[in-house]
C-alpha positions, 0 to 999 in steps of 0.5 A, a space after each residue: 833260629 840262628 841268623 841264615 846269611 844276612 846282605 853281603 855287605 853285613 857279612 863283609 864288615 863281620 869278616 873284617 871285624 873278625 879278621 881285625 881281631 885276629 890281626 890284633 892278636 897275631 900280627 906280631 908272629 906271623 912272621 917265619 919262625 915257631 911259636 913255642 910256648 908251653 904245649 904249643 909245639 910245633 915243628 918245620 916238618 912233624 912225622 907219622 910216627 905210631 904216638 900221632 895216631 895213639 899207638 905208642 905206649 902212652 895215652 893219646 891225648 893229642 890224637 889224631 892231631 898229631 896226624 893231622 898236623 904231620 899230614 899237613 906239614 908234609 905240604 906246608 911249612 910247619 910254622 905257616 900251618 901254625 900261623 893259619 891255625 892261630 888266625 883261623 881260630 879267633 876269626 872263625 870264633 869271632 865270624 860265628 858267634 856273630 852269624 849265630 846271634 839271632 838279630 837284623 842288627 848288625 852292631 849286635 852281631 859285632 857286640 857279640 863276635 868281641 864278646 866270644 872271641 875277645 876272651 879269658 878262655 882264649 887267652 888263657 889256652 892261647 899262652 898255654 898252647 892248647 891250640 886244639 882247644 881253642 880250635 874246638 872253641 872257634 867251632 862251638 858257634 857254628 856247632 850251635 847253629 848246625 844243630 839248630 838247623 837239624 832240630 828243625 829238619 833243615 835240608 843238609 843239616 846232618 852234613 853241615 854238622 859233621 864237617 863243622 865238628 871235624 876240626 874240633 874233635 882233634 883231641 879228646 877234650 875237644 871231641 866231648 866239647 864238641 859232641 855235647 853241644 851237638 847233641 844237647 843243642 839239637 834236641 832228643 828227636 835227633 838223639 840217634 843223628 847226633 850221638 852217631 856223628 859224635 861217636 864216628 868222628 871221636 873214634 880216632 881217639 876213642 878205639 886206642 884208648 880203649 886199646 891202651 894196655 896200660 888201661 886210662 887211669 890217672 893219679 889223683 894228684 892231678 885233682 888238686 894240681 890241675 884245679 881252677 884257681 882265682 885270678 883276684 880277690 873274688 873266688 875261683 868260681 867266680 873267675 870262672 863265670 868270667 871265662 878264666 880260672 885256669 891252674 897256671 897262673 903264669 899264663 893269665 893276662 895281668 889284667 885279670 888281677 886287676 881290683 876291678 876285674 870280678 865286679 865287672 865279671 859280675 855285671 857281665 854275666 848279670 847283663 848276660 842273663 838279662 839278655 837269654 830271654 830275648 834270646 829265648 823268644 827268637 830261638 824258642 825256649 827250648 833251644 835256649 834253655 839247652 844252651 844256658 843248660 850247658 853253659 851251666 854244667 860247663 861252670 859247675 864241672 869247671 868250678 868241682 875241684 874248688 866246691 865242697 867235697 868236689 875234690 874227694 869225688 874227682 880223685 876217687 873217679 882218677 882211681 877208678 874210672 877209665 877215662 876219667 883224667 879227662 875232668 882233670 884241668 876242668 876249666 877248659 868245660 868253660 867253653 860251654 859257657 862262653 856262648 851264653 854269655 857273648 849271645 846274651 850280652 848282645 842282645 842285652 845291649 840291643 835291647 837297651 839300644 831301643 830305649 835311647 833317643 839319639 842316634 848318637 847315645 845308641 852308637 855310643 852304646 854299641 861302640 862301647 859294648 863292643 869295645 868292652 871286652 878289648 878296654 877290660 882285658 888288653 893285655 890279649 893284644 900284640 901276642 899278649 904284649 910279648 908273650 908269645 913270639 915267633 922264633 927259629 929252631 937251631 940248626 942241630 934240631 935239622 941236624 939230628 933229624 937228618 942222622 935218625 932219617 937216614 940211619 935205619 938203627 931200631 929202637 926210639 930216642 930217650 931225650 934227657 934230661 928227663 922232664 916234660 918241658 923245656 927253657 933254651 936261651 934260644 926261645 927266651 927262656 920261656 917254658 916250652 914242651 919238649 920238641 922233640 917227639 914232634 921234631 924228630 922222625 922217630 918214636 921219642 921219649 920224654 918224662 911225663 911227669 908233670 911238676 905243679 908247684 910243690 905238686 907232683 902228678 904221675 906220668 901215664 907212659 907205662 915205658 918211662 918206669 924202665 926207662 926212668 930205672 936205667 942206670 946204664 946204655 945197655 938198660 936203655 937197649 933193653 928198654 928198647 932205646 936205640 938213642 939218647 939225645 941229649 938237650 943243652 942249655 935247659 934245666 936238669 941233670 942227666 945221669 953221666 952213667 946213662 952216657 957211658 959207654 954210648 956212641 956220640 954220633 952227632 954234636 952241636 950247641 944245643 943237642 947232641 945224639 947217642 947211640 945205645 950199645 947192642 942191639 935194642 929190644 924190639 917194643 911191640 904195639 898193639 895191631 894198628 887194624 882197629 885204629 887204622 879202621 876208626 880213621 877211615 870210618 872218620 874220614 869216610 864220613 867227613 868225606 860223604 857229609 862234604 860229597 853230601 853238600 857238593 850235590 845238588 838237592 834235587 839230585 838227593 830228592 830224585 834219589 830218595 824218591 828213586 827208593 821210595 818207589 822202588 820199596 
């Protein structure tokens, strides 16, 4: 199946390759400061709030990684545990695919860690901020490659598969990415393991949004606003075979566009696809039948929006089905596709390799194939030449926090003005998600509603319909508010009369705190019991696969041949 380990020295120059990417990328940023670019928050120090383990009253669509990031702040400066995030994701998607490729060479396997890593869907996620999606994406290789070892039985495949899905199943979207790969690529004689592991590890998310009161429906409009779109001359299907397509234009690389850019989609996915039968041959065709297979629903799902009558069938699902507002920015089920293609283009090359004479023409072949992806899309480089960029949070943002900290006023924080994101001059203007839910340690508001050009997609936060209808502080009390802050220097206009009659506790350049009149209305939550218990299933089982390949196998075997005996 996939590669076993290979010499050491092979390993060394894989791990240099990848980390040389992700240097190439990051380097810029890793200085002190945040990288806050559109969902991409975070903070000095996040909380455990009752919204990071989906117990708030809106849907727990960053759940459980808000409590993991909290736990992990809690230890570590925030914008170091976000360098470390960043980095490992493309080192690890770059190191797997290239341990996954199943071949002796190792240009081959270099060939393959560009072609995962070095790509439109990172890219795309990277300047959106979808930092979980793209920790799911550093995953799927190594997802692949554990499950491969359990179709065949391998010693301690179970373990290994559950320890290299736990970073990816962060989020809802990375927890189905994830739990697919593993089950399609494992087989159905594994059917039972796989979709046990995929249950138990989702069940932070899963039982609170099977709990949320407000139900999981999602407004259609988020269909059409959320849909891929082409990045050039060619359809947005096609820019989708080539790894993009995502909805925000603002956030594709400029080369993209380029005039080029959907013939060379088209050859890459053609010298791909020459390359899946080598790879049927070295794995067996049902496994690569099994990838190609899921990279296939990955471009179909992504592209329905855009297919005839795919945009009718998504809505109608918005309206109707729980849940089902996972399909909405469906270009992220690319990610299936991607492995496909870097595999198979990597083998592609190999096999043109042996038919070269000379040394020097398959070097050149290597060198060039490897290459290819960085020449064709180096705007990815250096922060995206810019595009992302580490800075430093005002002192107000310390300031506030300290005041909610030691004040133990009831109620949460509205943030006004009412809108999802965020431009302060201090971040360069640039589109940001509103901090503070992350930033501050209590519960905090913010409208979500989102604004796609001329679009407009219903929030999900069933509180934000009270809070949206108060005309004055005593109706925020009501509504359970017990502060306003107040953000300056970013687009929107705040109601004065939700200011009138409220306290100034604290004012600075850029927030300033209120607090509510009265006595806050007491918002009840759901018992935290059923979510407090799918953590500890999760972690308990994260615990035994780790504890599982800790100890030695003739230990597992005398104890599996201690019970046989005794049955």
């Amino acid at each position: 199946m996939g590669a076993r380990g290979g010499p050491l020295g092979e390993r060394l120059v894989l791990a240099a390759v990848s980390a040389g990417l992700a240097l190439l990328v990051f380097l810029p940023v890793l200085g002190r400061g945040f990288v806050l670019s559109y969902d991409m928050v975070f903070a000095p120090r996040q909380s455990l709030v009752p919204d990071a383990f989906g117990l708030g009253s809106a849907l727990p669509r960053s759940v459980p990684a808000d409590a993991v990031i909290a736990l992990a702040t809690a230890i570590v400066p925030g914008d170091i545990v976000q360098k470390a995030v960043l980095l490992l994701s493309l080192f690890f998607a770059a190191y797997g695919a290239a341990r996954l490729v199943p071949t002796e060479q190792l240009g081959t396997r270099i060939v393959a860690a560009t072609g995962y890593a070095w790509t439109a869907y990172f890219a795309e996620r990277l300047f959106i901020g979808h930092w979980p999606l793209l920790l799911t994406y550093a995953c799927l290789p190594w997802i692949v490659r554990a499950a491969l070892s359990l179709r065949e039985s391998e010693p301690r495949a179970l373990a290994r598969l559950v320890l290299v899905c736990a970073p990816a199943v962060l989020t809802p979207p990375g927890g189905v990415l994830a739990a697919l790969t593993a089950i399609v690529l494992a087989g159905p004689r594994k059917l039972g393991h796989t979709v046990g592991i995929a249950v138990v590890l989702n069940l932070p998310w899963l039982v609170p949004t099977l709990l949320h009161p407000g139900g999981s429906l999602s407004d259609p409009a988020g269909v059409a606003a959320f849909s891929a779109r082409a990045e050039s001359w060619g359809p947005a299907i096609l820019s989708v075979l080539g790894l993009g397509g995502i909805w925000n234009g603002d956030v594709v690389p400029g080369s993209r566009g380029a005039p080029m850019a959907p013939l060379l989609i088209l050859v890459t996915v053609a010298v791909a696809l020459a390359g899946l039968r080598p790879l049927a041959r070295r794995w067996g065709m049902p496994p690569a039948r099994a990838l190609l297979v899921l990279g296939v629903l990955g471009v179909v799902l992504a592209s329905l929006a855009t297919l005839p009558f795919g945009e009718p069938v998504l809505s109608w699902a918005m309206e109707h089905i729980p849940g089902a507002g996972l399909l909405r920015d469906a270009q992220k089920w690319v990610a299936w596709w991607a492995l496909p293609v870097a595999l198979g283009f990597a083998l592609a090359i190999e096999a043109a390799v042996t038919r070269l004479r000379t040394e020097a023409a398959k070097v050149a072949l290597v060198v060039a194939a490897a290459l290819f992806p960085l020449l064709t899309m180096p705007d990815l480089a250096w922060g995206g030449w810019g595009r992302i960029e580490a800075v430093s949070y005002p002192q107000d943002w310390q300031e506030v926090h300290r005041v909610l900290a030691e004040d133990d006023r009831p109620g949460d924080v509205v943030a006004l003005p009412l809108s999802t994101f965020r431009r302060f001059a201090w971040n360069d203007d640039r589109t940001q998600l509103d901090p503070a839910p992350r930033a501050l340690p209590e519960t905090v508001l913010i409208d979500d509603t989102l604004r796609v050009g001329t679009e407009e997609v219903g929030g999900e936060d069933s509180r934000m319909d009270r809070v949206r209808a108060a005309t004055s502080p005593e109706d925020l009390s009501a509504a359970g508010i017990g502060w306003i802050l107040v953000e300056h220097g970013t687009p929107g206009r705040i109601d004065p009369k939700l200011l009138t009659g409220a306290e100034r506790v604290w004012s600075g350049q850029w927030l300033t705190l209120y607090r509510t009149p009265g006595e806050p209305a007491v918002t009840e939550t759901g018992s935290a019991v059923p979510v407090v218990l799918a953590n500890g299933v999760a972690l308990v089982s994260i615990a035994a696969a780790l504890l599982c390949l800790k100890l030695p196998v003739r230990t597992l075997s005398r104890r599996r041949n201690s019970l046989s005996r005794k049955e």
